[in-house]
N, C-alpha and C positions, 0 to 999 in steps of 0.2 A: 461501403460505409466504414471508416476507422472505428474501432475498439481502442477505448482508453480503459486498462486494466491498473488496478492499485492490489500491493498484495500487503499487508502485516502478517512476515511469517513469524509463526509460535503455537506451541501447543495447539493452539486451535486458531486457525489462521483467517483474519480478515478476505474476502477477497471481492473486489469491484468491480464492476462493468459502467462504462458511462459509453454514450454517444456520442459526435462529434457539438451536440445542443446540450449536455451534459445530463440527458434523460439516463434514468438508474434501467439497466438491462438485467443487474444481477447484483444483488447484493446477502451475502451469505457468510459463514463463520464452518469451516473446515476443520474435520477432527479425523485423525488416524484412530482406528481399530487395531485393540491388542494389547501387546507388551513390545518393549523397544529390544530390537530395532527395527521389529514390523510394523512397528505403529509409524514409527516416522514415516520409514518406507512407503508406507498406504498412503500418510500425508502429502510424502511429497507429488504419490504418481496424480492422487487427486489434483489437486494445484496443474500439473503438467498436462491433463486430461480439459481441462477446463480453458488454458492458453490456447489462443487459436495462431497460427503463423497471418505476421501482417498486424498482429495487437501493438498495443503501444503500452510499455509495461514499467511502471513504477514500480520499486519494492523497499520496504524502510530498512534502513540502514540497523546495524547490530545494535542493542544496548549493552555497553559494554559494562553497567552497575546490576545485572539481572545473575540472582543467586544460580541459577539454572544455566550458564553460559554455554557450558558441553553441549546439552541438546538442543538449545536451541541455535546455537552454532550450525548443529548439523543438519536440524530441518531449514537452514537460511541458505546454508552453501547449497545441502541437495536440490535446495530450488532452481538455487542461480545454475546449479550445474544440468540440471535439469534444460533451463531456455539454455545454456551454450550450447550444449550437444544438438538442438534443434535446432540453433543458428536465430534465437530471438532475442534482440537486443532488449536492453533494460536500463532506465534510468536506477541510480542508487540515491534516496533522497536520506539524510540523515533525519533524526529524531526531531530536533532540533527546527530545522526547515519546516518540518509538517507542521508542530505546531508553531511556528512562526506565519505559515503558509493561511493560519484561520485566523489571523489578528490579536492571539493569545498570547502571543511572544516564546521566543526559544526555551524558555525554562516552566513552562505552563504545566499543571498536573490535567491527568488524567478527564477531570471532571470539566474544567475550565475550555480544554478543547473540545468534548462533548458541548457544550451550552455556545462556544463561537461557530460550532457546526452549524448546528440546529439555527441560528441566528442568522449566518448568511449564506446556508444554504439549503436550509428548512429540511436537512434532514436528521432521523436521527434512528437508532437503535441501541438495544441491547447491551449487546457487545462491543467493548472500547478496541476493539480488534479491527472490526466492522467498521467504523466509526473510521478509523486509523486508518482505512484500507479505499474509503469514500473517498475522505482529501487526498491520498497519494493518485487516485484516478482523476480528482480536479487539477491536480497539479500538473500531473503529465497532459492532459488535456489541453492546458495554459500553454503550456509549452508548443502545441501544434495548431492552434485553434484562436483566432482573434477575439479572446476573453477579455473585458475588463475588468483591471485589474488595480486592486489599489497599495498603495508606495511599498509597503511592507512584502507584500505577492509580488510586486512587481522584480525587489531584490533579489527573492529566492530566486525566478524565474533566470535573471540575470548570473546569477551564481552559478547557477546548473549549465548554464550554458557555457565558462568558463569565460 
């Protein structure tokens, strides 16, 4: 049974589990223990502890307006560097796309993608990380799984695929 994994890395990192019916397996908000650069460390082994080989792994593109660009740079690379060492592939979905991806549009805050979550696909939490880390697991899910899909998903979907 395929794993559709969505990750929003940062500070405390989104991380999703869907099934191929896009049932939630896992959804939870990851935080490294410490001071840097064992926190990150611990962040990223988390995350890495958590991928299974065979997953299907989305992960959000950088924000490149984030006061914080250094570490969060390096818990985003440690990640990715993290699946290539293990040989697990990964979609890169930009900012942009995800929330595009919930019918909010590319330039959508925070809160706007929360509330087009919860709206078309009843879920919802806490953490805009989380949240962030649900649609990158519906998206790559879209991608292998005959979802319908409406005009604006359907673009992203098309884009990603080149």
């Amino acid at each position: 049974m395929p794993r559709y994994v969505g990750l929003d890395p940062s500070t405390k990192t989104g991380f999703v589990v869907l099934d191929e019916d896009g049932e939630i397996w896992e959804a939870r908000e990851l935080e490294g223990k410490g001071e840097n650069p064992g926190r990150m460390h611990d962040l990223i082994c988390q995350v890495g502890l958590l991928i299974q080989p065979g997953d299907r792994v989305a992960v959000e593109g950088f924000g490149f307006a984030s006061q914080r660009g250094f570490e969060l740079g390096g818990i985003g690379w440690g990640i990715r560097l993290n699946l290539f060492a293990r040989k697990i592939g990964y979609t890169e979905i930009a900012p942009s796309q995800l929330k595009k991806f919930t019918g909010s549009g590319g330039n959508a805050g925070k809160e706007e993608v929360a509330v087009e979550t919860y709206k078309r696909w009843g879920f919802q939490h806490k953490s805009n990380n989380v949240t962030d880390a649900y649609v990158l697991a519906q998206i790559v899910r879209a991608m292998h799984e005959p979802v319908k899909l409406i005009k604006v998903q359907q673009e992203v979907i098309q884009k990603l695929r080149g």
